[in-house]
Structures are given as structure tokens and as C-alpha cells.
VOLONU-79747 format. One record per residue: residue in one letter; x, y, z of N, C-alpha, C in turn. Coordinates in Angstrom, 3 decimals. Layout:
N
+------+----------+----------+----------+----------+----------+----------+----------+----------+----------+
! rest !      nc1 !      nc2 !      nc3 !     cac1 !     cac2 !     cac3 !      cc1 !      cc2 !      cc3 !
+------+----------+----------+----------+----------+----------+----------+----------+----------+----------+
!    A !        X !        Y !        Z !        X !        Y !        Z !        X !        Y !        Z !
...
+------+----------+----------+----------+----------+----------+----------+----------+----------+----------+
***
This chain:
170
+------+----------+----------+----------+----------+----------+----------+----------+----------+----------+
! rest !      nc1 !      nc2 !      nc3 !     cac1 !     cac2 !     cac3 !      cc1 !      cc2 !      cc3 !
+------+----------+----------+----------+----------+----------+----------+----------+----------+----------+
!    X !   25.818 !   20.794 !  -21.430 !   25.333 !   19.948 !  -20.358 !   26.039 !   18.589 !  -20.450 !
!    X !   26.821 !   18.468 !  -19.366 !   26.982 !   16.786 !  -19.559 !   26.288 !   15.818 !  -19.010 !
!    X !   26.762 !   14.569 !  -19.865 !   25.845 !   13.387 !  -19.717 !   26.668 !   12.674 !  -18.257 !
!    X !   25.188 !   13.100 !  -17.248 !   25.756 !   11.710 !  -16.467 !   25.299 !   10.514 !  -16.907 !
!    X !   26.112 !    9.004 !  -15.913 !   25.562 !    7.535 !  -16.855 !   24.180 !    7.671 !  -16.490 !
!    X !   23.642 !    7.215 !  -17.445 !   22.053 !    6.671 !  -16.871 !   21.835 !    5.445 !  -16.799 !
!    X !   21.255 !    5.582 !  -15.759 !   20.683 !    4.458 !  -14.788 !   20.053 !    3.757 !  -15.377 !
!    X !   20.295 !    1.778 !  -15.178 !   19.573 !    1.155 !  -16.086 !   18.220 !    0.471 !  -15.251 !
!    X !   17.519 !    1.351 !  -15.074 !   15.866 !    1.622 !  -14.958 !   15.084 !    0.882 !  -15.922 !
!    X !   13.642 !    0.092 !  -15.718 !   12.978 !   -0.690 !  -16.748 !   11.868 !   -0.532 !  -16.326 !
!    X !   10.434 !   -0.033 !  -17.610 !    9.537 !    0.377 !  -16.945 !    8.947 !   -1.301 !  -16.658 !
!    X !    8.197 !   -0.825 !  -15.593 !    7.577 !   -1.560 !  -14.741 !    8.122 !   -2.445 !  -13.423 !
!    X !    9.666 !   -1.634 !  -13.679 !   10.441 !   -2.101 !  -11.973 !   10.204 !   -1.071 !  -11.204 !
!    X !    9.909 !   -1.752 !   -9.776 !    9.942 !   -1.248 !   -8.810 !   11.401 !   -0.394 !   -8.238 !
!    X !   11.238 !    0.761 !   -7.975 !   12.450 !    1.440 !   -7.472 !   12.148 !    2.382 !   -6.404 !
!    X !   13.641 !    2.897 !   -5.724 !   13.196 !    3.644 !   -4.556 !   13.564 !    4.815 !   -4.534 !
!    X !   12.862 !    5.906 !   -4.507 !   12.701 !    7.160 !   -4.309 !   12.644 !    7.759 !   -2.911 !
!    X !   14.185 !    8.319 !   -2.591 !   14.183 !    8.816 !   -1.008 !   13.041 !    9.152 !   -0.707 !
!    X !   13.031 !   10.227 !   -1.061 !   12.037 !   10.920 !   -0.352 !   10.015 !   10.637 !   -0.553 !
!    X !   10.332 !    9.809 !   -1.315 !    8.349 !    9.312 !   -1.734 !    8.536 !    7.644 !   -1.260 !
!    X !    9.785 !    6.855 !   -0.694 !    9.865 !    5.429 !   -0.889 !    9.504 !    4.684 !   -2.461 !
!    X !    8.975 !    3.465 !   -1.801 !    8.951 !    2.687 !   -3.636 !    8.025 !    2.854 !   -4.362 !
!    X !    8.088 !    2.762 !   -5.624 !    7.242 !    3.332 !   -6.471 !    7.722 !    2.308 !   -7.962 !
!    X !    6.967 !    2.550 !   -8.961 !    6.963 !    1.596 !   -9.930 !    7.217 !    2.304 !  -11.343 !
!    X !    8.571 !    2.361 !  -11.799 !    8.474 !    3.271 !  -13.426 !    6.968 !    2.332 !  -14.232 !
!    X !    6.744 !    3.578 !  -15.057 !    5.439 !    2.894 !  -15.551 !    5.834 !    3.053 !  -16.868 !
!    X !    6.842 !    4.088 !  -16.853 !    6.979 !    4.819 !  -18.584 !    8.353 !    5.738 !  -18.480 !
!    X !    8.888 !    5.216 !  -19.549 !    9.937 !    6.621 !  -19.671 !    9.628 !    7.164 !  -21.109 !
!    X !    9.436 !    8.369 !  -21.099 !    9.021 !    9.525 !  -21.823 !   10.259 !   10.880 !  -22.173 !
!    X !   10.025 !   11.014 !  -23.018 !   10.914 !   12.008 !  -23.624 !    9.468 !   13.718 !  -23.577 !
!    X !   10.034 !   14.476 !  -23.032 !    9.663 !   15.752 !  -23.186 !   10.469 !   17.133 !  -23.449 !
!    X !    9.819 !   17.972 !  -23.939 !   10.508 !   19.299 !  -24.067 !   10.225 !   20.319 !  -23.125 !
!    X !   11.447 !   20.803 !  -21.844 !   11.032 !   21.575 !  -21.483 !   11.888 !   22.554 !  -21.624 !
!    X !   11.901 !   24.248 !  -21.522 !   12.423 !   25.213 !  -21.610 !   13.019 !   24.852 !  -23.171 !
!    X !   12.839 !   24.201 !  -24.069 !   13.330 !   24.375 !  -25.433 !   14.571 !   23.053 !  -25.394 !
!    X !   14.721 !   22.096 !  -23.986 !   15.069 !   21.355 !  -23.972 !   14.716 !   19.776 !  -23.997 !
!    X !   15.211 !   18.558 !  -24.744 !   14.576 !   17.402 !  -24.744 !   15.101 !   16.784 !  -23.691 !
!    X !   14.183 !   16.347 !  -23.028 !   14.562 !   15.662 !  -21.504 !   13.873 !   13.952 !  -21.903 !
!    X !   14.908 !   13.200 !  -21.277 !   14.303 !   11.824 !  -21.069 !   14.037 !   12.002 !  -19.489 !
!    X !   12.443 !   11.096 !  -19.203 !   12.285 !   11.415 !  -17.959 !   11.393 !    9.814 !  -17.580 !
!    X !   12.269 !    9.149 !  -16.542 !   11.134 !    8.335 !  -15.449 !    9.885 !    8.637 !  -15.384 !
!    X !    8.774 !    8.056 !  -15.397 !    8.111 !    8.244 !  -14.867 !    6.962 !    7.164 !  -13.882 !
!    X !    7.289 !    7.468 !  -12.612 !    7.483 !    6.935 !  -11.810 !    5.773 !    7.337 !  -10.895 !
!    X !    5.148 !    5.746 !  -10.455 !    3.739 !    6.127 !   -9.954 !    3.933 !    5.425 !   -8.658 !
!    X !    3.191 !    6.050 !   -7.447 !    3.173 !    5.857 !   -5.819 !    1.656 !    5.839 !   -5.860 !
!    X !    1.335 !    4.289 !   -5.860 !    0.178 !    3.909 !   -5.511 !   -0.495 !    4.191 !   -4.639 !
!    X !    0.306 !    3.681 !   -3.480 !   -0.786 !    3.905 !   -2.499 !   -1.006 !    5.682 !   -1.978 !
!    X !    0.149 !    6.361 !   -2.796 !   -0.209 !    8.001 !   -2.280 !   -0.838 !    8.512 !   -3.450 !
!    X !   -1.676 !    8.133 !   -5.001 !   -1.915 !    8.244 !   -5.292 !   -1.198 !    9.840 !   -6.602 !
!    X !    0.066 !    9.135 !   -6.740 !    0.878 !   10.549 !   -7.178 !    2.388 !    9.903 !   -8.342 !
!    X !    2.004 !   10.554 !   -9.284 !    3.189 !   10.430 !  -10.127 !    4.320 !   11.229 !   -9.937 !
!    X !    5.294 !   11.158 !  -10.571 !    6.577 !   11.895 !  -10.053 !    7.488 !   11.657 !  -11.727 !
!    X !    7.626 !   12.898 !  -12.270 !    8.827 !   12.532 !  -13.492 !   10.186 !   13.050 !  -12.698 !
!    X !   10.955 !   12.507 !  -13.137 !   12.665 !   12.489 !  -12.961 !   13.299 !   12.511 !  -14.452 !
!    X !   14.197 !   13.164 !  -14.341 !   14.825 !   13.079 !  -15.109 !   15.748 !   11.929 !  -15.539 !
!    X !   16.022 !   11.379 !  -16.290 !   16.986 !    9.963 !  -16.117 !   18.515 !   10.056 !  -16.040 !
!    X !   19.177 !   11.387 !  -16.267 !   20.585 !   11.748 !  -16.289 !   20.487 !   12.473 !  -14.724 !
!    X !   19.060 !   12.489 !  -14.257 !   19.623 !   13.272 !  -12.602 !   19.278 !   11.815 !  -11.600 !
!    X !   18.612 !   10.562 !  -11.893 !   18.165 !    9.534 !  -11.089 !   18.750 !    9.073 !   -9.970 !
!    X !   20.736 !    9.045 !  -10.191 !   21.549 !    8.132 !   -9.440 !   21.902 !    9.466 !   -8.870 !
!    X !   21.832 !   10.669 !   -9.211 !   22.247 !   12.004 !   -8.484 !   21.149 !   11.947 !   -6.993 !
!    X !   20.027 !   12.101 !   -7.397 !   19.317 !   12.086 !   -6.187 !   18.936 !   11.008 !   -5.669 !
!    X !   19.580 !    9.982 !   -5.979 !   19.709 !    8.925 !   -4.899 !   18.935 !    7.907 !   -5.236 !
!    X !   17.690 !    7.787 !   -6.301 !   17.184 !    6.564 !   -6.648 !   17.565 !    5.660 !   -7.407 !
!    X !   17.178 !    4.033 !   -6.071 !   17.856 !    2.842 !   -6.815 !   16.695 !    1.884 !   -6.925 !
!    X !   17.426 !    1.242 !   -7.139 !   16.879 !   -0.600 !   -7.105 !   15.996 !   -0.793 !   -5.736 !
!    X !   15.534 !   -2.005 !   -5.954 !   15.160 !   -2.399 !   -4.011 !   16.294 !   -3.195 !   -3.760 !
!    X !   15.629 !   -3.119 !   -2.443 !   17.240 !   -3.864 !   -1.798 !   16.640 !   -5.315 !   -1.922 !
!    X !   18.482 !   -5.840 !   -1.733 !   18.598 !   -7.335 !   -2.132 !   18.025 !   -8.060 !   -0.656 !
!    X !   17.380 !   -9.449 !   -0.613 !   16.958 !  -10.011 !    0.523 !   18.376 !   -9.969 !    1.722 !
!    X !   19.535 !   -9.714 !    1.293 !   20.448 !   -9.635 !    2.145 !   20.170 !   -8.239 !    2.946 !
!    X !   19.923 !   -7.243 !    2.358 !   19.604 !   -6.088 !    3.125 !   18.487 !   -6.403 !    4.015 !
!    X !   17.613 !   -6.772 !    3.521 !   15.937 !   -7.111 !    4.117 !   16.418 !   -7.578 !    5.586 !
!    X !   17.465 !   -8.417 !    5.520 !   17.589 !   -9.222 !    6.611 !   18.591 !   -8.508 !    7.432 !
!    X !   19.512 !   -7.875 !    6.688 !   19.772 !   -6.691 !    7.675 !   19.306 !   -5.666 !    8.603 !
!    X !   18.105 !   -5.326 !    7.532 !   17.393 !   -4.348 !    8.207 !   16.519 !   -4.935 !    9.567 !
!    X !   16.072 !   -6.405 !    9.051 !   15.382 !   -7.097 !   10.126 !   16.202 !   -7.361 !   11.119 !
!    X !   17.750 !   -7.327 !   11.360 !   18.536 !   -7.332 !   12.733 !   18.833 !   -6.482 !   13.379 !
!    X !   18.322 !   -5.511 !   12.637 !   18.496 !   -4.024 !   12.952 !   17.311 !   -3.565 !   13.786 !
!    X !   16.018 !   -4.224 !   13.401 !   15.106 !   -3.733 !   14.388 !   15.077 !   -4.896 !   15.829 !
!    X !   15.834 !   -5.935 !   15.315 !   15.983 !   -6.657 !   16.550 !   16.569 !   -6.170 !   17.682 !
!    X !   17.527 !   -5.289 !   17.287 !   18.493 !   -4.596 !   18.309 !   18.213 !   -3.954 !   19.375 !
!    X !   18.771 !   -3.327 !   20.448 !   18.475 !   -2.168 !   21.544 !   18.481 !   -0.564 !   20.496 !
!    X !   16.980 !   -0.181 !   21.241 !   16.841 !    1.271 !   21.100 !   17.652 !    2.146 !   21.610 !
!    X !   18.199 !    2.784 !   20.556 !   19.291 !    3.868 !   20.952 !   18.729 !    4.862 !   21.107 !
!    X !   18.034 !    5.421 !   22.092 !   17.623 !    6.712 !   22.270 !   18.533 !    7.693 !   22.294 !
!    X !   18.657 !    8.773 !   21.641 !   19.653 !    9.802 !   22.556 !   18.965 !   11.359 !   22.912 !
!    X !   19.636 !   11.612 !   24.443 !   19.207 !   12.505 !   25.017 !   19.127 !   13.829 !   24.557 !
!    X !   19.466 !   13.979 !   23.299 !   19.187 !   15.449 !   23.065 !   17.418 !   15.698 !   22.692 !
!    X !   17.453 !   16.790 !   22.539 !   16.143 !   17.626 !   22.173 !   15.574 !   17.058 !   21.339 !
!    X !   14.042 !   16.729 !   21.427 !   12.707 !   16.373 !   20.754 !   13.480 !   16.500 !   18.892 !
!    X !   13.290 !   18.102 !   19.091 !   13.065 !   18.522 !   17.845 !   14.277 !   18.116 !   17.278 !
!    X !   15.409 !   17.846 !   17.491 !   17.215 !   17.617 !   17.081 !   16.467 !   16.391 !   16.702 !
!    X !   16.496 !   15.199 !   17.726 !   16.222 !   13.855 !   16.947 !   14.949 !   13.537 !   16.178 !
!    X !   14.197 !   14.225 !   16.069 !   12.869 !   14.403 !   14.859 !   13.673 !   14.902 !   13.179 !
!    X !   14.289 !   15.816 !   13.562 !   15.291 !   16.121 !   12.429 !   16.412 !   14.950 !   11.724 !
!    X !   16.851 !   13.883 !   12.770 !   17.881 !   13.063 !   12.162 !   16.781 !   11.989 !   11.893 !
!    X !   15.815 !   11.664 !   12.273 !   14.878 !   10.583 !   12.063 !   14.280 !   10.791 !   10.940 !
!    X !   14.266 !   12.659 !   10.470 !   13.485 !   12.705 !    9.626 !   14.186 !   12.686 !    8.103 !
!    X !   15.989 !   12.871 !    8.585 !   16.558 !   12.313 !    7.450 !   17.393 !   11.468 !    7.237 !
!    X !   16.761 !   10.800 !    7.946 !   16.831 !    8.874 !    7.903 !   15.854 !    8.499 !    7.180 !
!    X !   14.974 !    8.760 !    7.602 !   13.426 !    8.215 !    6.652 !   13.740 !    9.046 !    5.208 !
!    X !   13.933 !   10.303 !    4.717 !   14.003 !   10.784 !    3.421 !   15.534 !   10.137 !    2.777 !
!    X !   16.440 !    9.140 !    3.332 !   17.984 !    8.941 !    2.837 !   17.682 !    7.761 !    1.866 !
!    X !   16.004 !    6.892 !    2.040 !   16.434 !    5.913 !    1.192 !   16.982 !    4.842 !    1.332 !
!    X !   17.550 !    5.057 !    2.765 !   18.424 !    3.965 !    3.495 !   17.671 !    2.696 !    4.179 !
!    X !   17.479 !    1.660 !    3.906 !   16.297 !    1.015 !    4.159 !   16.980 !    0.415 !    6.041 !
!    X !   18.221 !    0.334 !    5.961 !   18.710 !    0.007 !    7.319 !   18.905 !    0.926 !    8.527 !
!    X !   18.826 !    2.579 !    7.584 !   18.492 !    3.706 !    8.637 !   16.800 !    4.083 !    8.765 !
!    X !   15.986 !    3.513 !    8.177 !   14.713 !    4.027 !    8.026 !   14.441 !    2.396 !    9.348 !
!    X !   15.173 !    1.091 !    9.267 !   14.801 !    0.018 !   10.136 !   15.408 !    1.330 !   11.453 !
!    X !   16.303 !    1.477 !   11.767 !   16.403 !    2.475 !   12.820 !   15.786 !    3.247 !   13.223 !
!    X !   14.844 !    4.385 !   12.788 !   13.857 !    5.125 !   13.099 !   12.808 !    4.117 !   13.913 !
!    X !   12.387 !    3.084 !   13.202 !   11.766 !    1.762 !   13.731 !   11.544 !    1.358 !   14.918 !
!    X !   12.667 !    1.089 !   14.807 !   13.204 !    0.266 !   16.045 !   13.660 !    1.270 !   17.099 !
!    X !   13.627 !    2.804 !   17.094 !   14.093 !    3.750 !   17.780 !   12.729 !    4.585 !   18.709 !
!    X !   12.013 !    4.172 !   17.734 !   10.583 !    4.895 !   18.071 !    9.762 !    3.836 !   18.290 !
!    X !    9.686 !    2.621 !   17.872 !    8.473 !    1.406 !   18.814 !    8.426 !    1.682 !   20.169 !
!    X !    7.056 !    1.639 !   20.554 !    6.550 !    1.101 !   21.356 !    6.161 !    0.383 !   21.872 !
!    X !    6.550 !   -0.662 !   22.856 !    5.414 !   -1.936 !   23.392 !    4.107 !   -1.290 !   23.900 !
!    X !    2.929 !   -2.056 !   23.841 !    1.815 !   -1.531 !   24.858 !    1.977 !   -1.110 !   25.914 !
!    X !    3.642 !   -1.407 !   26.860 !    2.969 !   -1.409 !   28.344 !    4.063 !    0.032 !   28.508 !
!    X !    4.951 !    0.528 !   27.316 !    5.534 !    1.333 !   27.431 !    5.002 !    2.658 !   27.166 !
!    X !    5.139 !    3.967 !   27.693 !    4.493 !    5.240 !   28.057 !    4.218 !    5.667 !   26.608 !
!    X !    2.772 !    6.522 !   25.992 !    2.373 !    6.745 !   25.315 !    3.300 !    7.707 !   24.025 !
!    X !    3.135 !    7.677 !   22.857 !    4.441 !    8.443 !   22.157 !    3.597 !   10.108 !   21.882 !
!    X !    4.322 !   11.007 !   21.732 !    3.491 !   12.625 !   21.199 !    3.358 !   12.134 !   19.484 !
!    X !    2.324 !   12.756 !   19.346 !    1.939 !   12.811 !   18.064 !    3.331 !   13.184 !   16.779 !
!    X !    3.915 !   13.896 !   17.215 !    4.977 !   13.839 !   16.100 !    5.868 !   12.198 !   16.042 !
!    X !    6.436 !   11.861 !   17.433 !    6.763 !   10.795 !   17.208 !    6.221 !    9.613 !   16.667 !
!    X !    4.777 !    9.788 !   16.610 !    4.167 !    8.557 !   16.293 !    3.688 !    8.705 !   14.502 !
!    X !    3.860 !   10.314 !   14.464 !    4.005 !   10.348 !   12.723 !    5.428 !   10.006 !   12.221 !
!    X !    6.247 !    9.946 !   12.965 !    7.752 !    9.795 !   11.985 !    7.739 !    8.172 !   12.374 !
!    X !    7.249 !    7.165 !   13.288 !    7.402 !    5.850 !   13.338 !    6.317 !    5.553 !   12.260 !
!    X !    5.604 !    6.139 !   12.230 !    4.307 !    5.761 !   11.246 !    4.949 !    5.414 !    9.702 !
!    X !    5.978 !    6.735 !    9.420 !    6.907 !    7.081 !    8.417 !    7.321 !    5.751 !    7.886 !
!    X !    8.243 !    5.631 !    8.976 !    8.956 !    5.048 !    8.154 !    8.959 !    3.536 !    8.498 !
!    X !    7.957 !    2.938 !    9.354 !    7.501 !    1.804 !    9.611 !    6.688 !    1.669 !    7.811 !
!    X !    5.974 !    2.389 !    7.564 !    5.087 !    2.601 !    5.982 !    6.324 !    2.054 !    5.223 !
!    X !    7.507 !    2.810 !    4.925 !    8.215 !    2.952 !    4.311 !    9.355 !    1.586 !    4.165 !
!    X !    9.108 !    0.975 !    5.281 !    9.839 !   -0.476 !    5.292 !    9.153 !   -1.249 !    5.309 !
!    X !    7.915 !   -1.431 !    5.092 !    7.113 !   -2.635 !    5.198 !    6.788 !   -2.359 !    3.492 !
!    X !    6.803 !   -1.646 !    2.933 !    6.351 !   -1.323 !    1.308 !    7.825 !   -1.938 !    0.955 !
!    X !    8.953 !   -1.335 !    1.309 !   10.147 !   -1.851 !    0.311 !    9.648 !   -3.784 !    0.522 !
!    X !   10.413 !   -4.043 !    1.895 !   10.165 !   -5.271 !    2.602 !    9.192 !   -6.230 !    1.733 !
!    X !    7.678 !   -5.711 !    1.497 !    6.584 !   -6.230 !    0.485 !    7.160 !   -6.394 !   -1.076 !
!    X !    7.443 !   -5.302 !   -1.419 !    8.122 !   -5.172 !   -2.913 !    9.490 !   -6.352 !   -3.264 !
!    X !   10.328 !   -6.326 !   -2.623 !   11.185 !   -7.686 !   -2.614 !   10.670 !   -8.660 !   -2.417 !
!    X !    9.921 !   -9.150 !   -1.631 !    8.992 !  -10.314 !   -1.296 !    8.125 !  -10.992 !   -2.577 !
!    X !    7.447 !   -9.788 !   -3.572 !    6.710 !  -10.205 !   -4.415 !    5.137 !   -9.214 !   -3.991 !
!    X !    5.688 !   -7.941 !   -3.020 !    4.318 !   -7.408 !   -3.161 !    3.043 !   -7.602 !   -2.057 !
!    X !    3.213 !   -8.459 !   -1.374 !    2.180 !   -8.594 !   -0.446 !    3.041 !   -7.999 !    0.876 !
!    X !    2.098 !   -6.721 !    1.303 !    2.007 !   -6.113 !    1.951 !    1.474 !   -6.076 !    3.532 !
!    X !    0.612 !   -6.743 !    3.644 !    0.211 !   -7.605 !    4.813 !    1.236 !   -8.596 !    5.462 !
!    X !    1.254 !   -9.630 !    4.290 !    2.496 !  -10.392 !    5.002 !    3.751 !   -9.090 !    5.506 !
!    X !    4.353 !   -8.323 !    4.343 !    5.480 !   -7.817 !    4.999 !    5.123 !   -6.892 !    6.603 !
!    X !    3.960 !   -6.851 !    6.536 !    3.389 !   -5.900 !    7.942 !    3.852 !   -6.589 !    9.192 !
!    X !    3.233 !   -8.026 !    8.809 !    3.062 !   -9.545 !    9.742 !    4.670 !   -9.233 !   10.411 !
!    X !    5.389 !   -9.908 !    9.359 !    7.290 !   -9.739 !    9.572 !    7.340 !   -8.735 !   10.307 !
!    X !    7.354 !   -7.627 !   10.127 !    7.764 !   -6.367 !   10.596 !    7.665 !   -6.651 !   12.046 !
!    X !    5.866 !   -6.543 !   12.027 !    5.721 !   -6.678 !   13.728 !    5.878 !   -7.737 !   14.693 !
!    X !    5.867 !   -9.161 !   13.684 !    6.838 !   -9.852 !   14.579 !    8.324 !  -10.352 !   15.097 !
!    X !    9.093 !   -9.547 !   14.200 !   10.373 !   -9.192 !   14.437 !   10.514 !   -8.186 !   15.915 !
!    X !    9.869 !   -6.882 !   15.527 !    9.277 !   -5.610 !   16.745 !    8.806 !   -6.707 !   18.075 !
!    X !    7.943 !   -7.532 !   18.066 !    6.927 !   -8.065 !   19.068 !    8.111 !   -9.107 !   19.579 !
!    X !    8.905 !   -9.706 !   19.134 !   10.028 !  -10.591 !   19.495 !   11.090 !   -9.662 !   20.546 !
!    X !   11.264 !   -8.552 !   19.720 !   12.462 !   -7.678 !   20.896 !   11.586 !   -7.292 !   21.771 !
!    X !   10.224 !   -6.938 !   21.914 !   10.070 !   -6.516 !   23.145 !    9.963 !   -7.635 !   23.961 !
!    X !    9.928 !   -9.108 !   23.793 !    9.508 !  -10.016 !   24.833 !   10.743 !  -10.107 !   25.164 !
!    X !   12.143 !  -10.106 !   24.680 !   13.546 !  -10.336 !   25.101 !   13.786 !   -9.661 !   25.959 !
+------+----------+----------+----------+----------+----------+----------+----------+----------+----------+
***
């Protein structure tokens, strides 16, 4: 087996996990499985109430990093400033690219889903799937967004929607 590098991970940093968003190493632990010693993350999602071990030689393989730097934050925040790019294909086609936008980790493609799927009040009601994948990954950027900030979650909500509430008055 070779060693990929491992990732320099520290318990009690916050990091991001595509597919679960941010989450907090609490512990890295050594276990034996199949007769093998594994070093493993272990990594807790508060508010979903769920741990997750990783391996630490597979971490940068499946894509978990750091949070993003306030330069991204503010990327991502010009990103939802922008025009909604709808495109005309099929429901289910763009539920599929939205849905791996939100699992990429990408905090400036997950602001896209965002900003792709808002609604103003006075604009026509969304179907229930759409309003679970904005739900997604609106969750999913207001938690990173909070976590760089220092954690308050409310405030990062506040930002979010008044960034959102600004493009629709433009």
C-alpha cells in the first residue's frame, strides 16, 4: 500500500467534507481493521448529529480541506450577487448538476446553486425538490460562511440573505 501525503489536519479544526459540509476533527485515532492499522479522522457534524471516520492517507483523495479563506467568502458572496443562470434543460438534468455542486465542496459552486435557485417573494412558487436542493446548499454556505467568521451562524444567515435580498432589489 502506498503512502499518500497526509494531510496536516488538527483535532479540533474545522474542515470540509464534500459531501456532509463542515464538521470539526475531534480526534484522530488509530484502529485495526481487516488485520490492518489505519490512522483515521475523526470527524463530528453537529448539527446532523453524526460522526464520520476517514482515513487520513485517503482525506485529500476525497476532497477534504480546510475552510475557505475570507477571500473565497467574498467570492462566493459576488457570486450570489450575480444574474441567475437558469438553463433550459430538464428538471431532473439540472437537479443532478446542482446536486453535484452542493456534494463538490466547492463553496463558490454550492454559492451558485444559491443564487440559481432563490427566490424573491413575488417570484412563482419553487417544487419541493427545488426548494430541498436550495435548502442544501444555502445550509451548507451559511455553516462554512459561520465557521470562518468565528461560528455564529445567525449572523452568517443575516449575510447570506442580505447579499440574496440586495440582488433581488437591483
Amino acid at each position: 500500500m502506498t503512502k499518500a501525503k497526509k494531510p496536516d489536519f488538527r483535532p479540533d479544526e474545522y474542515v470540509v467534507y464534500p459531501a456532509h459540509g463542515v464538521g470539526q476533527i475531534v480526534n484522530i485515532e488509530e484502529q485495526e481493521i481487516a488485520g490492518i492499522v489505519l490512522e483515521l479522522f475523526v470527524i463530528s457534524f453537529e448539527k446532523d448529529k453524526m460522526t464520520l471516520r476517514v482515513p487520513t492517507h485517503k482525506a485529500t483523495e476525497i476532497g477534504m480541506r480546510s475552510l475557505s479563506s475570507p477571500d473565497v467568502i467574498d467570492a462566493a458572496m459576488k457570486t450570489l450577487r450575480g444574474k441567475a443562470k437558469v438553463k433550459r434543460a430538464m428538471w431532473s438534468r439540472r437537479a443532478q448538476e446542482y446536486e453535484q455542486k452542493i456534494n463538490s465542496g466547492d463553496l463558490i459552486a454550492i454559492a451558485e446553486v444559491v443564487r440559481d435557485l432563490h427566490r424573491a417573494d413575488d417570484q412563482r412558487e419553487q417544487s419541493y425538490s427545488e426548494r430541498q436542493l436550495y435548502e442544501a446548499a444555502l445550509e451548507r454556505l451559511t455553516r462554512e460562511v459561520a465557521a470562518v467568521a468565528g461560528g455564529d451562524e445567525v449572523a452568517a444567515a443575516k449575510q447570506v440573505g442580505d447579499v440574496l435580498s440586495l440582488r433581488v432589489a437591483a
